[in-house]
VEXTOR-57460 format. One record per residue: residue number from 1; z, y, x of N, C-alpha, C, O in turn. Coordinates in steps of 0.02 Angstrom, whole numbers, plus 50000, padded with zeros to 5 digits. Each point is the difference from the previous one (the first is absolute). Layout:
BEGIN
[NUM; [Z; Y; X]; [Z; Y; X]; [Z; Y; X]; [Z; Y; X]]
...
//
This chain:
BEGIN
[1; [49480; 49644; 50561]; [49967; 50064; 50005]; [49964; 50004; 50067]; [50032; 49987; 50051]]
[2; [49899; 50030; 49953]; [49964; 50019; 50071]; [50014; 50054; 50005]; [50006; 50045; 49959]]
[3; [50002; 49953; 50107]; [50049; 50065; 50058]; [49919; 50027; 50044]; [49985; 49955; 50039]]
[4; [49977; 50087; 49964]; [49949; 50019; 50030]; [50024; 50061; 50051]; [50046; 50039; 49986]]
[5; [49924; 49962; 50065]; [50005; 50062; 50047]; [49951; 50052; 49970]; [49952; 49980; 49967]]
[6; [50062; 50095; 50045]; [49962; 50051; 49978]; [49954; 50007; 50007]; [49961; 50023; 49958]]
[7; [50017; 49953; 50126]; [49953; 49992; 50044]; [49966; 49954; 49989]; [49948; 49992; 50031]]
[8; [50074; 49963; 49920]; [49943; 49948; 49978]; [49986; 50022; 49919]; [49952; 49970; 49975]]
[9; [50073; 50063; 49994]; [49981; 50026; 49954]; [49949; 50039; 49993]; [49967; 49999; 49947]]
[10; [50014; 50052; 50120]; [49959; 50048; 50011]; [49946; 49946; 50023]; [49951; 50008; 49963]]
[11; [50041; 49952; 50073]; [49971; 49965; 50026]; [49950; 49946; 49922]; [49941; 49994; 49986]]
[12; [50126; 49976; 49980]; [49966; 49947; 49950]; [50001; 50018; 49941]; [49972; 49961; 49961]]
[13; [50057; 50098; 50009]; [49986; 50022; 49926]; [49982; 49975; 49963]; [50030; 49996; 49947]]
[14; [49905; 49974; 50065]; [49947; 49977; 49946]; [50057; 49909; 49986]; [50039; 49978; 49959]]
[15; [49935; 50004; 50094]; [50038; 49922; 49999]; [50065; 50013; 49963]; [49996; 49976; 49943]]
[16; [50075; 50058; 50071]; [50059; 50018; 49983]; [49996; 50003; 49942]; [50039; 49965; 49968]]
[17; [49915; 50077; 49997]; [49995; 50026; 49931]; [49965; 49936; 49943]; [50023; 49994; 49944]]
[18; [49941; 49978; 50072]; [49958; 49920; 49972]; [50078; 49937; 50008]; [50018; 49953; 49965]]
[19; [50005; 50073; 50087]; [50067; 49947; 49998]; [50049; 50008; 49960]; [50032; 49954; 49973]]
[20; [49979; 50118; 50019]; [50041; 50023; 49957]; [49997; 49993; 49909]; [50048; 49986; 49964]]
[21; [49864; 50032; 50007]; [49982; 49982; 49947]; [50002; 49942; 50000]; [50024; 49986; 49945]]
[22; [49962; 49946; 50096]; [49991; 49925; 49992]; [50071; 49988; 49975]; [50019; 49982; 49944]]
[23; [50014; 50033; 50109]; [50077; 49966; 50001]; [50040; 50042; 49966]; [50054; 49975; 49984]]
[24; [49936; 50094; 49995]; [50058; 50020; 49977]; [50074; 50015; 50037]; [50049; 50027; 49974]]
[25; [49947; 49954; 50079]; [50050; 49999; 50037]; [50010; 50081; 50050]; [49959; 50017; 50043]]
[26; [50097; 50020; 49942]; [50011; 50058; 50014]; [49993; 49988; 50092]; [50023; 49950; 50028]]
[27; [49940; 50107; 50011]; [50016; 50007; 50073]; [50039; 50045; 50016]; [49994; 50059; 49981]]
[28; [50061; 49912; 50064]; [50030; 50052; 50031]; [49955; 50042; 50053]; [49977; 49962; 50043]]
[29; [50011; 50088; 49963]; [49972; 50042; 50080]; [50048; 50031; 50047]; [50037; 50047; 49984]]
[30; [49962; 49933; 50058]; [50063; 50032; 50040]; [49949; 50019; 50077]; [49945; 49989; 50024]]
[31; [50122; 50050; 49992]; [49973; 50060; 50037]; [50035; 49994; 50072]; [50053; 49970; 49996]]
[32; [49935; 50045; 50048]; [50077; 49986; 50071]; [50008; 49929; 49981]; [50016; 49980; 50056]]
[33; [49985; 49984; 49919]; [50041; 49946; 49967]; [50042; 50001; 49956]; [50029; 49949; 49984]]
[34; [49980; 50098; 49993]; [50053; 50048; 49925]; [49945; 49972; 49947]; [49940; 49992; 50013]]
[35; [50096; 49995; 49921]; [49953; 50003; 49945]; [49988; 50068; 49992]; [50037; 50043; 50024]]
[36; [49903; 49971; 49937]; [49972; 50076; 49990]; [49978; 50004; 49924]; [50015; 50050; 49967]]
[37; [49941; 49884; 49997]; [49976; 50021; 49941]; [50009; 49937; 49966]; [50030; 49957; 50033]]
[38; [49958; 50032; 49929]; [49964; 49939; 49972]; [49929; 50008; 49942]; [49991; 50049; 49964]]
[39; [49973; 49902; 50040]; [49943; 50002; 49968]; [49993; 49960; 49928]; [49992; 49939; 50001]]
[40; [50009; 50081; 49964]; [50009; 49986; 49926]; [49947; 49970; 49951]; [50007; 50022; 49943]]
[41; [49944; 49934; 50063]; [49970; 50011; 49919]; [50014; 50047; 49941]; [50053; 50013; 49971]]
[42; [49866; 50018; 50015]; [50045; 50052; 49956]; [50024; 49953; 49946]; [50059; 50009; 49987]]
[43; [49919; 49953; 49985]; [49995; 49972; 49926]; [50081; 50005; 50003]; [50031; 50029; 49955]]
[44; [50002; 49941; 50102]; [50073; 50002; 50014]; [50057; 50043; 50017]; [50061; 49997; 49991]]
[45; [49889; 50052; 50044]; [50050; 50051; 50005]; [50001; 50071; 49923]; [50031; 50053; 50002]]
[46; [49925; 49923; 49940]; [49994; 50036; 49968]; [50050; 49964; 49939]; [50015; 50029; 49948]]
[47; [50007; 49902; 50071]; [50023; 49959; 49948]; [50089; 50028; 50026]; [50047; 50019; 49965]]
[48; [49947; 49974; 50111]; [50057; 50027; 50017]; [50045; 50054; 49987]; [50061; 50008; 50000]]
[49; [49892; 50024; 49989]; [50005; 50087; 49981]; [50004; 50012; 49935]; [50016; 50055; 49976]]
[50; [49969; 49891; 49988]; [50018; 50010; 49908]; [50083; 49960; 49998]; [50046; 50022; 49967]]
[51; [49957; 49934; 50064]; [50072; 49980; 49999]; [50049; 50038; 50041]; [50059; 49982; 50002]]
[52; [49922; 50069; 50030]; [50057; 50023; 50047]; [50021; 50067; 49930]; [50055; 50024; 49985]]
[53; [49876; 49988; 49987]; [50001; 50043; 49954]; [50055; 49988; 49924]; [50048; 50032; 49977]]
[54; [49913; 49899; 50001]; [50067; 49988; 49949]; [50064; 49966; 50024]; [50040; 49973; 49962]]
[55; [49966; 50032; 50103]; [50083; 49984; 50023]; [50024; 50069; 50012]; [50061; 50006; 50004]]
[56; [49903; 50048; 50002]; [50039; 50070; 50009]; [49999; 50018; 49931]; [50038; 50047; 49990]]
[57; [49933; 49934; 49962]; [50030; 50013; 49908]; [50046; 49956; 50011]; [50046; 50041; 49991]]
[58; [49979; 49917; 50019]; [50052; 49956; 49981]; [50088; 50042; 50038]; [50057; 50014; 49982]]
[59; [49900; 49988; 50076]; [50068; 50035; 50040]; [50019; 50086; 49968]; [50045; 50034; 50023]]
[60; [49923; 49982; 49938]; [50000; 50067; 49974]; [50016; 49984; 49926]; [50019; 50050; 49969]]
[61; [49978; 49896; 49996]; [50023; 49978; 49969]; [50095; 49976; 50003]; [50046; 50008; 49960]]
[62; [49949; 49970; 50091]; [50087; 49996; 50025]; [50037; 50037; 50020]; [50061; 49991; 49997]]
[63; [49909; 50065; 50031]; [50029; 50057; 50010]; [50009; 50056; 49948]; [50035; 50051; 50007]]
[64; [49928; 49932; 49936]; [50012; 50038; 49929]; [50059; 49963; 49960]; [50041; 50026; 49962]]
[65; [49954; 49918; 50053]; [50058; 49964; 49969]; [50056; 50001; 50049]; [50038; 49985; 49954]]
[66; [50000; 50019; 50095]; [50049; 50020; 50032]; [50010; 50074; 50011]; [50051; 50024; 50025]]
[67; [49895; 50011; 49954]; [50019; 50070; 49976]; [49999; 50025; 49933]; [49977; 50055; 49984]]
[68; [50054; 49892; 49965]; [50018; 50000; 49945]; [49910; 50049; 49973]; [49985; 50014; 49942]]
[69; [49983; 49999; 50104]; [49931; 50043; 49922]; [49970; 49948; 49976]; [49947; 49984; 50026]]
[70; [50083; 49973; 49910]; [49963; 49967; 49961]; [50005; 50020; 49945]; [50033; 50051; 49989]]
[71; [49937; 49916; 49964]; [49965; 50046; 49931]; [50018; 49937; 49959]; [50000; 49948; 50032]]
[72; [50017; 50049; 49899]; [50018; 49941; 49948]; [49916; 49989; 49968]; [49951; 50036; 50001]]
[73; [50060; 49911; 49977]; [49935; 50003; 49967]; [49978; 50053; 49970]; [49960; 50039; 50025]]
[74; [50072; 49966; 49906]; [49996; 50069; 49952]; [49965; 50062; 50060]; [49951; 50035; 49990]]
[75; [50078; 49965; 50051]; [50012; 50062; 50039]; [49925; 49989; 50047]; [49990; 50045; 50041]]
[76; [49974; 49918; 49956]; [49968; 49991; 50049]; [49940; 49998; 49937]; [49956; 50042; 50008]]
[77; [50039; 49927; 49949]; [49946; 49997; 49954]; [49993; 50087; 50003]; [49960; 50034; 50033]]
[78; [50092; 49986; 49922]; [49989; 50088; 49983]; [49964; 50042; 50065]; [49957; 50044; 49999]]
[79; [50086; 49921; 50068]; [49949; 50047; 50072]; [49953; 49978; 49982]; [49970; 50046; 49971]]
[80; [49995; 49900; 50025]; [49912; 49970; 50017]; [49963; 50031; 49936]; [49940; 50014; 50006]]
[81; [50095; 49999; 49925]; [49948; 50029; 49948]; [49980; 50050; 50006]; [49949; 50017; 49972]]
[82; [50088; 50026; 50072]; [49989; 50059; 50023]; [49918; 49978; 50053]; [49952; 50018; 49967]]
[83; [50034; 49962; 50076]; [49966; 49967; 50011]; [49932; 49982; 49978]; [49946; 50013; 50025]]
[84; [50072; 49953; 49919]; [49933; 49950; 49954]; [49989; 50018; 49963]; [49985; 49960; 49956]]
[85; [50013; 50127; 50027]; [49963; 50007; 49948]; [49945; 50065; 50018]; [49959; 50018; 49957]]
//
C-alpha cells in the first residue's frame, strides 16, 4: 500500500489520482504522521460497499436464527403470497 503525506496530496493530486486508477492500489494519507484517510478507486470502493452490504444480510440473518424468528417453509411461502400478488 502507498503511504502519501497530505501535503503532498494537496501538492500532487493529479499524479496520486492517475497512480491510483493505473495501479489500483489503495493510498494511505496521513496527517502529523497519523494515518488520516485512505484513497480508494471507486470501481473498488463501490464493490466494497456491496460486500460489506451482503455480509450485514448474512449477520442479520444469524441473529434471526439465534433469536429463534425463523419461519418453516409452509410458513414463509404463505408470508411472501401475501406479497406476490
Amino acid at each position: 500500500m502507498k503511504v502519501e503525506l497530505v501535503t503532498t496530496l494537496k501538492r500532487q493530486a493529479t499524479r496520486i489520482l492517475a497512480d491510483l486508477h493505473e495501479s489500483k492500489e489503495p493510498v494511505l494519507i496521513t496527517e502529523y504522521g497519523q494515518p488520516s484517510a485512505y484513497l480508494v478507486d471507486v470501481e473498488d470502493f463501490e464493490f466494497m460497499q456491496n460486500r460489506l452490504r451482503i455480509l450485514e444480510g448474512v449477520a442479520r440473518g444469524e441473529t434471526a436464527i439465534l433469536e429463534n424468528r425463523t419461519l418453516s417453509q409452509t410458513e414463509a411461502k404463505e408470508s411472501m403470497s401475501k406479497w406476490l400478488k
